[in-house]
C-alpha positions in Angstrom: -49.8 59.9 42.4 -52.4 58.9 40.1 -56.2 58.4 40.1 -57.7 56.5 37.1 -61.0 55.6 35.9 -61.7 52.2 36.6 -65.0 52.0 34.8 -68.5 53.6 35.2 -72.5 52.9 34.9 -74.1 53.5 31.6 -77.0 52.5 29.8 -78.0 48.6 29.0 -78.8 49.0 25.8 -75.9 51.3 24.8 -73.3 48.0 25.8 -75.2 45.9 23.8 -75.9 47.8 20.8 -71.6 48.6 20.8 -70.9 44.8 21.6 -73.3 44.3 18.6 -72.1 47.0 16.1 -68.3 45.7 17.0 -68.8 42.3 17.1 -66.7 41.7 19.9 -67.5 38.3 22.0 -66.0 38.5 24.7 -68.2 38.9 28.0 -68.4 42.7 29.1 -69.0 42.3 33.0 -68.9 44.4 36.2 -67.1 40.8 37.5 -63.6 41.7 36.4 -63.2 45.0 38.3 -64.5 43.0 41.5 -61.8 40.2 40.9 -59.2 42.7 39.7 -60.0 44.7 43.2 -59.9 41.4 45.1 -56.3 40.9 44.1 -55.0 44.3 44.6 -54.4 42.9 48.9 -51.7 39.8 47.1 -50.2 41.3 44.3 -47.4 43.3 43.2 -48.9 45.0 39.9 -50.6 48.2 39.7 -54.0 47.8 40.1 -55.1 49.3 36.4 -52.7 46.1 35.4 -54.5 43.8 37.5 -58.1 45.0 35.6 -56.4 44.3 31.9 -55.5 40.8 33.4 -58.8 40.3 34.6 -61.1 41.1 31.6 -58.2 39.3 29.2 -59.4 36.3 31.2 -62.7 36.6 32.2 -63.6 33.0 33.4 -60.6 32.8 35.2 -61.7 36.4 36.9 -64.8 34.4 37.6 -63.3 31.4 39.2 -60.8 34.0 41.6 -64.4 35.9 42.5 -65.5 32.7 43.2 -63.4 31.5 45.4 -62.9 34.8 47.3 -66.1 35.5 48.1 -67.8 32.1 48.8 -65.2 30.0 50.2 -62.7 32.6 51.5 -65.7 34.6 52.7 -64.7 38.0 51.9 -67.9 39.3 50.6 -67.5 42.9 49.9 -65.6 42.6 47.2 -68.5 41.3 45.7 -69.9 45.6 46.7 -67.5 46.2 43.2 -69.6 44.7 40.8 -73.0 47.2 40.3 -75.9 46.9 38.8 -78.5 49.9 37.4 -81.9 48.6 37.3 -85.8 49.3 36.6 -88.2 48.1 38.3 -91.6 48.7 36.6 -95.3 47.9 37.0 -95.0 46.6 41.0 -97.3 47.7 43.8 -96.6 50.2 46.3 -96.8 47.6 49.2 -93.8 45.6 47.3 -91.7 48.8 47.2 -92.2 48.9 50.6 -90.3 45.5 50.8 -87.5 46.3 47.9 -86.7 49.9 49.4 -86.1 48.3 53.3 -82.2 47.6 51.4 -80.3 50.1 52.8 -76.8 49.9 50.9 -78.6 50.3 47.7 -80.4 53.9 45.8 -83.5 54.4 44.6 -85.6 56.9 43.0 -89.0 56.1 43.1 -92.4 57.5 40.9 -93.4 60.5 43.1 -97.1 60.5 43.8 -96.4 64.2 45.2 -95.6 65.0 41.7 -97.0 62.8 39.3 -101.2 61.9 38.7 -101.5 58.8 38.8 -103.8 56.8 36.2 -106.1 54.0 37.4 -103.4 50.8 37.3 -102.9 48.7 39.8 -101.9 44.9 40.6 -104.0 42.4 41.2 -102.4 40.1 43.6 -102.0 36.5 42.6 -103.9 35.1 45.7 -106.7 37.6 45.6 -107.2 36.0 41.9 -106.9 32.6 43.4 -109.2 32.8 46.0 -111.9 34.3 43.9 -112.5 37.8 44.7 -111.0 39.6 42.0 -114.2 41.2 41.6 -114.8 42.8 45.1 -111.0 43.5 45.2 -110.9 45.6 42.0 -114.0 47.5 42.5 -113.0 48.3 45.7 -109.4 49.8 44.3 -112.0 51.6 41.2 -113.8 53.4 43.7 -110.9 54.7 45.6 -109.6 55.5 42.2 -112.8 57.5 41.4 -112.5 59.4 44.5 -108.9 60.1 44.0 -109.2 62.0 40.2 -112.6 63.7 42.0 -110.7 65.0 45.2 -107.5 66.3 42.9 -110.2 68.2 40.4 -111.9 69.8 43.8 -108.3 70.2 45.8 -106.6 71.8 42.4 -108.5 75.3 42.9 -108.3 75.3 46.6 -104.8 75.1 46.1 -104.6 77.8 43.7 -107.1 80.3 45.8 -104.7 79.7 48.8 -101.5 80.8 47.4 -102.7 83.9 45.2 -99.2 84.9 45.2 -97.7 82.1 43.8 -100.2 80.9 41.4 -99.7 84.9 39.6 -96.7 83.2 38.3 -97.1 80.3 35.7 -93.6 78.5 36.9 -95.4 78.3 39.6 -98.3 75.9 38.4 -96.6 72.5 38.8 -95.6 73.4 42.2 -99.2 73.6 43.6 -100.7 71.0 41.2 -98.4 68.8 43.1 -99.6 69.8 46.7 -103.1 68.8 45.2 -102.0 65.5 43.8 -100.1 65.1 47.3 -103.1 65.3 49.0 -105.5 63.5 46.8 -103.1 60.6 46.9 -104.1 59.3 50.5 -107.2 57.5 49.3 -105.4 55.4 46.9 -104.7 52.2 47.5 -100.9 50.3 47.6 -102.0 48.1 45.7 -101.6 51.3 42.9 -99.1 50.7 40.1 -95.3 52.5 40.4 -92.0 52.0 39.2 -88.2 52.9 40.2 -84.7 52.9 39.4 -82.6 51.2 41.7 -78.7 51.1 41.9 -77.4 48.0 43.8 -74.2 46.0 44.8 -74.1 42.2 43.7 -73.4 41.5 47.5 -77.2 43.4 48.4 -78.7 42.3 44.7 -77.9 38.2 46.1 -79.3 39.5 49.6 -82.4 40.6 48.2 -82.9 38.4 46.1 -82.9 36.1 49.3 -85.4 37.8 50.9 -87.9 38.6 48.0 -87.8 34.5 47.8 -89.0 34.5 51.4 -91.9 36.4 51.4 -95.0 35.2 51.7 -96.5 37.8 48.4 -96.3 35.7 45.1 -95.7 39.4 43.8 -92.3 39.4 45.6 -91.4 36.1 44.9 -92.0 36.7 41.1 -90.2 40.2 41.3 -86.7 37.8 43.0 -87.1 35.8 40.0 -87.1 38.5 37.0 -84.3 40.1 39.3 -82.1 37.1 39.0 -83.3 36.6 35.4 -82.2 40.2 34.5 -78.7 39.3 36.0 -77.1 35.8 36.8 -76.0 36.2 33.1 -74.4 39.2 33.6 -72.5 38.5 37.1 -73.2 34.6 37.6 -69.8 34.4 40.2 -71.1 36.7 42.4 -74.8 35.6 42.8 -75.3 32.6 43.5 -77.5 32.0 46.1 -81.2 33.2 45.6 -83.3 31.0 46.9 -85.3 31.6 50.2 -83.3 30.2 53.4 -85.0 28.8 56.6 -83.6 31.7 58.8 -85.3 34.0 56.4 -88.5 32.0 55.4 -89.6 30.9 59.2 -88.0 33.4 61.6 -90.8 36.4 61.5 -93.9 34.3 61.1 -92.6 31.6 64.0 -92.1 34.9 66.2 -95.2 36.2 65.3 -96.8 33.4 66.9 -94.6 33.4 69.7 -95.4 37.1 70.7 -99.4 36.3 70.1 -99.1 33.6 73.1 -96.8 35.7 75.1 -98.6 39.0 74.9 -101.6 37.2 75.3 -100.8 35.7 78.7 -100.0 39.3 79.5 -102.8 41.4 77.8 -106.0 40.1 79.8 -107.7 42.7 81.2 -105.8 45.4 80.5 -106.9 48.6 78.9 -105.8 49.3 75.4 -103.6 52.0 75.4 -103.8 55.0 73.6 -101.3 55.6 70.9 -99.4 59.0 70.6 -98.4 59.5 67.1 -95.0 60.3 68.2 -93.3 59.2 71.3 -89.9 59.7 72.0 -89.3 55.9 74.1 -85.8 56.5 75.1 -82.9 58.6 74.4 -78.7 58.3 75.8 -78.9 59.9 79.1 -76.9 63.0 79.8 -77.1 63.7 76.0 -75.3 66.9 76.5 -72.7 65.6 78.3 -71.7 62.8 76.5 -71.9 64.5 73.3 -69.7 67.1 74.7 -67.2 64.6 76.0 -67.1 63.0 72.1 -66.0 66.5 70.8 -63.4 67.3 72.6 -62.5 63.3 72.7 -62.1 64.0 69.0 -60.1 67.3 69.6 -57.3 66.2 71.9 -54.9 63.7 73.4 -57.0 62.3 76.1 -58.5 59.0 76.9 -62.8 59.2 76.4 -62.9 58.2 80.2 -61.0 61.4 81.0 -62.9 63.2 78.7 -65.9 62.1 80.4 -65.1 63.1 83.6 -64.3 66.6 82.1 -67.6 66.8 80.8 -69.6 66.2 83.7 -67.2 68.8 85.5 -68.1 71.8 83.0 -70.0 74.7 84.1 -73.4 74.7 81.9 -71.4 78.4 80.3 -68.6 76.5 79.5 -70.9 73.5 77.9 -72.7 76.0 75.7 -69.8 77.4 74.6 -68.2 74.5 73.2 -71.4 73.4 71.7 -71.2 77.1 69.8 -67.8 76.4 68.7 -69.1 73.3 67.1 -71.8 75.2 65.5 -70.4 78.4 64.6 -69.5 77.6 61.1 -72.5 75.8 60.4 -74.4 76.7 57.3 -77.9 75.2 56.2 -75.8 72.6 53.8 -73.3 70.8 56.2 -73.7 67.9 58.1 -73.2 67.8 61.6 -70.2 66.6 62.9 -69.7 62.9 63.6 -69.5 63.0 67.3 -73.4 63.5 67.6 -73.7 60.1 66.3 -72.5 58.7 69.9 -76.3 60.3 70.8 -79.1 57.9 70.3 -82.5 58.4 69.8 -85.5 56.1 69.5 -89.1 57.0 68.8 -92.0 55.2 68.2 -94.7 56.8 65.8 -98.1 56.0 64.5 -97.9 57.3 60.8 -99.7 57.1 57.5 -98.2 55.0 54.5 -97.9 58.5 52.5 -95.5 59.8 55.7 -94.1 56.1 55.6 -92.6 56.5 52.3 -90.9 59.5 53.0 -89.3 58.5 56.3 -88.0 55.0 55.5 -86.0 57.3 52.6 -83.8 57.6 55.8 -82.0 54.6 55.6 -79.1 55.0 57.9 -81.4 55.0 61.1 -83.1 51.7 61.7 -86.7 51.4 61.2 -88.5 48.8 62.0 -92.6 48.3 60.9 -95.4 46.7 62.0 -98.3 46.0 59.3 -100.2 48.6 58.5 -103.7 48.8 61.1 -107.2 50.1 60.3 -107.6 50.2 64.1 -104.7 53.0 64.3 -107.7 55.4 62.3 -106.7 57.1 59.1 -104.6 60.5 58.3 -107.3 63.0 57.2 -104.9 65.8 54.8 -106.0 69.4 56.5 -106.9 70.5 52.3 -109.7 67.8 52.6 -111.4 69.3 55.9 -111.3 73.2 54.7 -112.8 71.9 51.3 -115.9 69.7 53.1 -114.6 66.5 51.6 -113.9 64.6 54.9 -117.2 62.9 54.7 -116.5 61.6 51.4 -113.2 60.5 52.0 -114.3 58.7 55.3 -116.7 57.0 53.3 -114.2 56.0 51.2 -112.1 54.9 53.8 -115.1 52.5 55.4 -115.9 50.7 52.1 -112.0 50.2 51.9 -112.2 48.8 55.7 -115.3 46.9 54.7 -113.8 45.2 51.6 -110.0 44.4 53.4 -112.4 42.6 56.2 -114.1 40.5 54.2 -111.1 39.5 51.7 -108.4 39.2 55.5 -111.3 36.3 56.3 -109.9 34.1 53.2 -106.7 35.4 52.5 -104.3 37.7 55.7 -101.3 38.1 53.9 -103.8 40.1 50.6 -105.4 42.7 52.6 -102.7 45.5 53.2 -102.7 45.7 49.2 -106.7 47.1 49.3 -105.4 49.7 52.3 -104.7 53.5 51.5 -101.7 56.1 51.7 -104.0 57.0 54.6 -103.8 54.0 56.7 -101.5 54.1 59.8 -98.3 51.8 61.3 -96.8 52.0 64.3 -92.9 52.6 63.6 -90.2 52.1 65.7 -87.0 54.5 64.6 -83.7 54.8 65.9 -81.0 56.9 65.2 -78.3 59.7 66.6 -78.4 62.7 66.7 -76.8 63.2 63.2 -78.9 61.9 61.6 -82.2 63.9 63.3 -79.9 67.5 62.1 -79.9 65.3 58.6 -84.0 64.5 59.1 -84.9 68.2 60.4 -83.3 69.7 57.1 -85.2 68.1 54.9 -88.6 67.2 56.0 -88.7 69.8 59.1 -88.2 72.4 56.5 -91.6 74.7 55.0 -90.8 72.6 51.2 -91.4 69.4 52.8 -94.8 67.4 52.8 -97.0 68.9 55.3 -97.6 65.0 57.1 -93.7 64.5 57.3 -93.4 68.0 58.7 -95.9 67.6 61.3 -94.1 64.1 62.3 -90.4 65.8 62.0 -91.1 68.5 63.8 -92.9 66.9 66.9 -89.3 64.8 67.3 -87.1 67.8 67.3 -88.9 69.4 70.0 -89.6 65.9 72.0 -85.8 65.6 71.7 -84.8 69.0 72.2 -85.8 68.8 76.0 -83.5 65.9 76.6 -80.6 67.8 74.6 -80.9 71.3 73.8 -76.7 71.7 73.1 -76.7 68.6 70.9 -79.4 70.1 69.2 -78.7 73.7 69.2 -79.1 74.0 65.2 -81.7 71.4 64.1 -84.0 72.9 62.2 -85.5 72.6 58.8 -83.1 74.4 56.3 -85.9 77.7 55.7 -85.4 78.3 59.5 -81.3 78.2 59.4 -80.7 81.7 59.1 -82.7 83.1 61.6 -81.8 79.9 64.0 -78.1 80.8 63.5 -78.7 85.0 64.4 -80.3 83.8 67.8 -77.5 81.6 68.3 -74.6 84.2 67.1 -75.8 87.3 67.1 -74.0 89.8 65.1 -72.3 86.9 63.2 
């Protein structure tokens, strides 16, 4: 046996200054490990062979990748070649766009950690169309408001947790509950930046889909994408422009579902929004995730399996549900055969809870634009310090200003909106991936707005499926979770 280094990630300017300082000319590409891996299915050599051969002849590495991926079709190979890249100085409503990628990593500027200055984009078409002005001093005010609420939150904070402000480690920590709270009256058109990892395959995908959007800021962000690599990798991307499918499908349903919905909406009573719904769920939950473990744990055919589950006495359920979970600790993931269990919920949320969900990339989410008629999230800090009336004032001069800019421009407004503005989401995913969810943002660390949303699930689901979900939890609750479950264990 033996299990090689083929190559890792490093730093831009570290290749360039060694290709400099050596002199060497030759093209130093993430291409030849992609066409070295797309031969290893045809030929006899070793495969650390087949990578010398491939970066000794680089175009001809380029003309195999080539025809592999675009005329033979096999695209992942194109997943070898990876790309390390930053993204700086772009709004938080384009993130929103770059981070909906799910084979790709990013880390983003934390508002929950970091204060944020008073930058923020202008978008081309606001500039355009003339209000500049109005647009910017609405974003100034909100600005304004944001330093002022952290300065009056900061204390609070601090005269809350006596016990943890004693110990100066401990300042950051509740500085950042401050900043996190203070945060939901800025705008997305505020200023952030990230690091994203990415796959030439999803780096040609995106670039795709940046081209189609109707924000010049996306379209100019595709561009400096493609700029900042077709040199690098130019067999594997090649096409970046926007595609009919891409460009026409959402608006052209948009329309459809106005004149469908509207044939069907007179006269009815608008109804009232829960801000988490569980819509639908696999029926017999239980059951069926019973009849996946022991599926998994013996000869038998699933339909068998099946038909021994629905036979089980509700004892002998449980138990093998606590054989499953017995072992568990706080750190390991559930076991695969909760992901036959699907879940789907629709919630009303604010863009700061927003960001934090659609981190969960594995479950499919899928947004509607963000709606001042959905109300605002009001953070709990800013009611026991007497600052909701100032930030609802806040909140109707932003509502006042996105009105009168959506008249001239629809696509512009969502920019001027707040972390406090709400979209309806609808999310589905198995039952995995909610043990995965509860952990991190049903636990006392995570952000109290996540927390409140994360929590409301579990329990919504836990009716449907208390087996399945006999140790979801948020990872401070484990422990005593796991001695209610086993005691004595």
């Amino acid at each position: 046996m033996k299990v090689l280094l083929a190559g890792y990630n490093v730093d831009y300017d570290l290749i360039r200054e060694l290709r400099e300082k050596s002199g060497l000319t030759q093209d130093i590409t993430p291409e030849t490990i992609s066409a070295a891996y797309a031969r290893i299915s045809r030929s006899p050599k070793p495969v650390d062979q087949l990578r010398v051969d491939a970066r000794a002849e680089v175009e001809k590495a380029r003309r195999s990748n080539r025809s592999i991926v675009f005329e033979m079709g096999h695209s992942s190979v194109a997943e070898h070649a990876v790309f390390n890249i930053d993204v700086i100085g772009v709004s938080r409503l384009l993130v929103e766009e770059i981070e909906k990628f799910r084979l790709c990593s990013y880390t983003e500027k934390s508002q929950r950690y970091v204060l944020f200055d008073r930058d923020f984009v202008v978008p081309e078409e606001i500039v355009r169309a003339g209000m500049e002005k109005d647009f910017a001093e609405t974003i100034r005010m909100q600005n304004d408001s944001y330093r002022e609420l952290y300065e009056q939150l900061r204390p609070w904070v601090f005269a809350q947790n006596r016990e943890l402000a004693e110990n100066p480690a401990n300042r950051s920590l509740l500085e950042g509950w401050a900043k996190e709270d203070a945060r939901y009256v800025i705008s997305l058109a505020t200023r952030t930046q990230l690091g994203m990892t990415i796959n030439a395959r999803n780096l040609e995908l995106m670039l795709r889909r940046l081209a189609s959007l109707p924000l010049a800021e996306a379209r100019l962000c595709g561009e400096k994408l493609y700029a900042a690599t077709r040199d690098i990798a130019p067999s594997l991307i090649r096409y970046a422009r926007a595609t009919d499918y891409d460009r026409l499908t959402r608006p052209r349903l948009r329309m459809k579902a106005e004149i469908l919905l509207e044939k069907r909406s007179q006269g009815a009573e608008p109804e009232r929004f829960a801000d988490v719904r569980l819509v639908s769920a696999t029926p017999g939950a239980d059951r069926q995730a019973a009849a996946a473990l022991m599926f998994a744990s013996s000869g038998l055919s699933y339909r068998q399996c099946r038909n021994r589950a629905a036979g089980l006495s509700q004892r002998g359920l449980k138990s093998l549900f606590q054989t499953a979970f017995e072992n568990m600790q706080p750190y390991d993931a559930a076991l695969r055969e909760l992901e036959n269990i699907d879940l789907c919920y629709e919630l009303a949320v604010s863009a700061s809870c927003f960001a934090q969900l659609k981190r969960h990339r594995m479950a499919t989410v899928i947004a509607q634009d963000y709606a001042p008629g959905l109300g605002v999230t009001v953070p709990p800090s800013v009611r026991a310090t007497g600052r909701q009336k100032k930030f609802m004032d806040v909140m109707r001069a932003t509502q006042r200003a996105h009105d009168r800019i959506r008249e001239k421009l629809p696509s512009a407004p969502p920019y001027l909106l707040t972390n406090a503005h709400r979209r309806r989401v609808l999310m589905k995913f198995n039952a995995r991936e909610l043990y995965h969810l509860s952990r991190l943002r049903a636990d006392a660390h995570a952000q109290w707005d996540i927390r409140n949303v994360s929590e409301k699930m579990l329990r919504q689901a836990r009716r449907l499926m208390p087996l399945t979900l006999m140790m979801a939890c948020g990872k401070d609750g484990f422990d005593a979770l796991h001695q209610k479950v086993f005691p004595g264990k």
